[in-house]
ZAVEXLO-537004 format. One record per residue (C-alpha): x, y negated, z negated. Coordinates in steps of 0.1 Angstrom, whole numbers, plus 5000, padded with zeros to 4 digits. Layout:
N
XYZ
...
# end
This chain:
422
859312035149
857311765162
859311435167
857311135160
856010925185
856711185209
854211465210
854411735219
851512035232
851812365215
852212675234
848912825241
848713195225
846313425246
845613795235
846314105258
845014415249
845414535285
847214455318
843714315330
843414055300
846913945305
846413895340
843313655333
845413525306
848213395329
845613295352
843913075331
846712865315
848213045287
851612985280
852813315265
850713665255
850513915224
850314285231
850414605216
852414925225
851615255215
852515265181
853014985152
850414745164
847214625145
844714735176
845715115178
842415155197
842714845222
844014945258
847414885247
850914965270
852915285269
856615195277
856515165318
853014955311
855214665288
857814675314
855414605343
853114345317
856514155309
857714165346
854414015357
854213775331
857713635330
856913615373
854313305362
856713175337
854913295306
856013465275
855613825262
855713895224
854914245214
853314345179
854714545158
853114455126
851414825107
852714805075
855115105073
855215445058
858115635053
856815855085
856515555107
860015455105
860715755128
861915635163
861215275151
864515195166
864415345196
861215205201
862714825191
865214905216
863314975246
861514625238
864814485238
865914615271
862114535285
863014175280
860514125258
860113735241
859413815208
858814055182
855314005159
856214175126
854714165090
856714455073
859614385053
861214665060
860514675100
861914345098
865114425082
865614735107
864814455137
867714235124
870414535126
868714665161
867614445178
869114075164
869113935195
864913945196
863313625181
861013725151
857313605147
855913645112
852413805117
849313635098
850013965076
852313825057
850013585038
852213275043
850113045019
852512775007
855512605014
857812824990
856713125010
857312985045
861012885028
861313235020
861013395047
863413175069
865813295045
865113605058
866013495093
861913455111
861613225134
858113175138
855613175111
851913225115
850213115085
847713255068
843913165081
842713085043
844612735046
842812385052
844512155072
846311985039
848312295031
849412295067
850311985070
852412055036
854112355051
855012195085
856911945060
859012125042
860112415072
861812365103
860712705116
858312745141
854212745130
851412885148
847712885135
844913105147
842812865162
839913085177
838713475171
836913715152
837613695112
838014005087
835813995052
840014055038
842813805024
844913755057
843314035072
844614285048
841414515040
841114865035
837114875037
837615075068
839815325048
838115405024
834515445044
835915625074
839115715067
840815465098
843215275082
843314915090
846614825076
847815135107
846114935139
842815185129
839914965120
836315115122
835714705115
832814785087
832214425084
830314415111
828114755094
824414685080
824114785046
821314945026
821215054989
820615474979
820015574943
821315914938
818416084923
816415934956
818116094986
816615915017
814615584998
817315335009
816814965000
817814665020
821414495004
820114145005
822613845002
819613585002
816613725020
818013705050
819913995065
822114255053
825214225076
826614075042
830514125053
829813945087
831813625095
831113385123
834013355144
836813095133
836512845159
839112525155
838312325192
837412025174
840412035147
843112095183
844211705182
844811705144
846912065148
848711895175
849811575153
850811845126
853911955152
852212275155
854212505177
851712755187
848312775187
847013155184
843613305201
842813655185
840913905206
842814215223
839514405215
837214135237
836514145272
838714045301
835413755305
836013675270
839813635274
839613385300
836913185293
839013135262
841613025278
840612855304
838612615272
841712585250
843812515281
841812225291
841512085259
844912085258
845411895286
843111655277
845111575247
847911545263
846311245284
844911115254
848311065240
849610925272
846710645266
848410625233
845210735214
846110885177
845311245169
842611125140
840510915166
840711195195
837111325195
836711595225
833811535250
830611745245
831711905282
834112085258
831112185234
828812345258
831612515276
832612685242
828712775231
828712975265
831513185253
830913285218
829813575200
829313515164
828713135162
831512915149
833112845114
835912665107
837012895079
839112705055
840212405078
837912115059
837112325024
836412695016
833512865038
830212945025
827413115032
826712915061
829513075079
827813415078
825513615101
823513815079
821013885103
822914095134
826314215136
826413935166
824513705188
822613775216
824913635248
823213405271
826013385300
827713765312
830113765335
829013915366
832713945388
836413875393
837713765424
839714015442
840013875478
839613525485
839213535529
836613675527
835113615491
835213945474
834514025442
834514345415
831314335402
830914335365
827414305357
824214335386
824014125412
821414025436
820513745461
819213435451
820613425414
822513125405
826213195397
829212975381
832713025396
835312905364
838012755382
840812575365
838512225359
836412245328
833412225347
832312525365
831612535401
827612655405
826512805436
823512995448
824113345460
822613405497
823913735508
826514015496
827814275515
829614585514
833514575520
833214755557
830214455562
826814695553
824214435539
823514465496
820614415477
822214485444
825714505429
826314675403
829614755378
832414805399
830714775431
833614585453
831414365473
831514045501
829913745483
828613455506
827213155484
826012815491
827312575485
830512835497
833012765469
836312615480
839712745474
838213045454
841613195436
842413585429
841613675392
838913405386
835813475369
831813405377
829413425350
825113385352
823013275328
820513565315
817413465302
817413215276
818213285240
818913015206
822513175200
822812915170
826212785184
# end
């Protein structure tokens, strides 16, 4: 806990729903990563790690100095308790950080395996007042992350009466579900949420059939305006960081092991900074309540998102104002278009086309990206290139040429112009 007058930054949460993302991850700034293995984890259908892949994702990541926790967090059957603790064991001797568990039961089979591994009490859980988070400390959990229907009262009301360890979502996509507990996706498709297998139907448009009408289907209109009535913006708590930090918030959680490696790190890389910037702000000896982030901060995140922004329950319950009813997203203005993979020579893996003469951004670890003009690309053994294309491993000369370019960075164009309502 927090000690007053002496704050303290949170660690910084980043998703990895493959060894790519937590690469970018680390790169960018994140203090510790969340993955999946094969079985037990909430993104069944994310890249996830088979048991050599955690091994190599923790060996890498404990290399930079960051933390590894690993989900386990399906709410159990009777079937799914088979191999459970060989599988907890094999964490354990991975040197995992961390286990991420919402199951009563896999937690009570965690404390006889595998005691030694810290506990992290998934958003699952539904930890919604302070009675709750007292509850389960009995039950030996470490960390809790609290449920994402809670304003920033009830937190501060929780982070009072625990001395356990408190992370918030801060950032990510948001289920239509109490504490993402929905079983839409069962019961349309037969993929079980709760078991890592969401077909995510809140992102479906809906129309309306009468039976005795076979093909006449009818718009499902919320208020004239779309019929993607289940779709959420994203949760999106940038501007809320200074207070969270005041609170003594241990962790600070970005969801996303289903987005992009682009998506991962821009993340990131926009938390991180913000972070940072806090940090100097309290050095200044500026309170939490007058911090106000620059609009640097703003623009960076509105080239980022992918459902606008909603602060969920932080300030009062949501509204139809933090909806999309139109689209099940909105229309990106910035793509990434490639990583850096060799620096002497600048050479980068295309991710989106390429040609001469566009305008890139190179994210490097200031807020502000580096912008350059690209004059000429070539192929890896020096043949000239009038286009790259997705995975094309290509030379990149730019002007101005970009200094100090690191391995794993990101560059990103602007496509043509679009009001993404962020």
């Amino acid at each position: 806990m927090q000690t007053f007058g002496k704050p303290r930054l949170p660690e910084l949460l980043a998703p990895a729903g493959s060894f790519e993302k937590l690469v970018t991850a680390v790169h960018y700034g994140a203090d510790a990563v969340y993955l999946g293995g094969r079985r037990y984890s909430l993104r069944a259908r994310a890249a996830n790690f088979d048991g050599d892949g955690i091994g190599r994702a923790v060996a890498y990541a404990h290399a930079h100095g960051v933390r590894v926790y690993v989900t386990v967090n399906v709410f159990a059957h009777n079937r799914d308790l088979e191999g459970l603790a060989d599988y907890l064991l094999l964490l354990r001797d991975h040197g995992v950080d961390g286990l991420i568990i919402a199951d009563p039961g896999i937690l009570m089979i965690a404390g006889q395996v595998v005691p030694e591994l810290p506990v992290h009490l998934s958003t699952q859980a539904n930890v919604t007042n302070r009675a709750s988070a007292r509850f389960w400390a009995g039950c030996g959990v470490r960390r809790i992350n609290l449920a994402r229907e809670l304003g920033l009262e009830e937190i501060r009301e929780i982070r009072a009466a625990t001395d356990r360890e408190l992370e918030v979502f801060v950032h990510g996509a948001l289920c239509i579900s109490y504490s993402g507990r929905c079983m839409l996706s069962a019961y349309l498709t037969g993929r079980d949420a709760n078991q890592g297998d969401c077909a995510h139907p809140c992102r479906y448009s809906y129309r309306l059939v009468e039976e005795k009408r076979p093909g006449h289907y009818y718009p499902v209109e919320e208020d004239e305006r779309g019929t993607y009535i289940f779709n959420s913006r994203d949760l999106c708590l940038l501007e809320r960081l200074p207070l969270l930090v005041g609170l003594g918030i241990d962790s600070i959680k970005i969801e996303g092991r289903m987005k992009s490696m682009a998506y991962v790190g821009g993340v990131v890389r926009l938390y991180r900074a913000a972070l940072d910037w806090i940090k100097e702000q309290f050095s200044r000896g500026v309170k939490p309540e007058d911090m106000v982030l620059p609009q640097s901060f703003l623009r960076e995140m509105k080239k980022i998102g992918t459902r606008g922004r909603t602060e969920n329950f932080f300030a009062g319950p949501p509204s139809s104002g933090d909806m999309i009813y139109d689209t099940m997203r909105l229309e990106q203005s910035w793509v990434p278009v490639g990583i850096v993979i060799g620096t002497d020579p600048l050479v980068i893996e295309a991710r989106n086309p390429l040609e001469p003469g566009e305008t890139v951004e190179y994210l490097g670890r200031d807020l502000e990206p580096a912008v350059c003009t690209v004059t000429a690309m070539a192929t890896e053994d020096g043949m000239p290139l009038l286009r790259a294309n997705p995975g094309n491993r290509i030379i990149l000369h730019t002007d101005p040429v970009l200094v100090r370019p690191e391995r794993n960075s990101i560059l990103r164009k602007q496509q043509q112009r679009h009001d993404t309502g962020l």
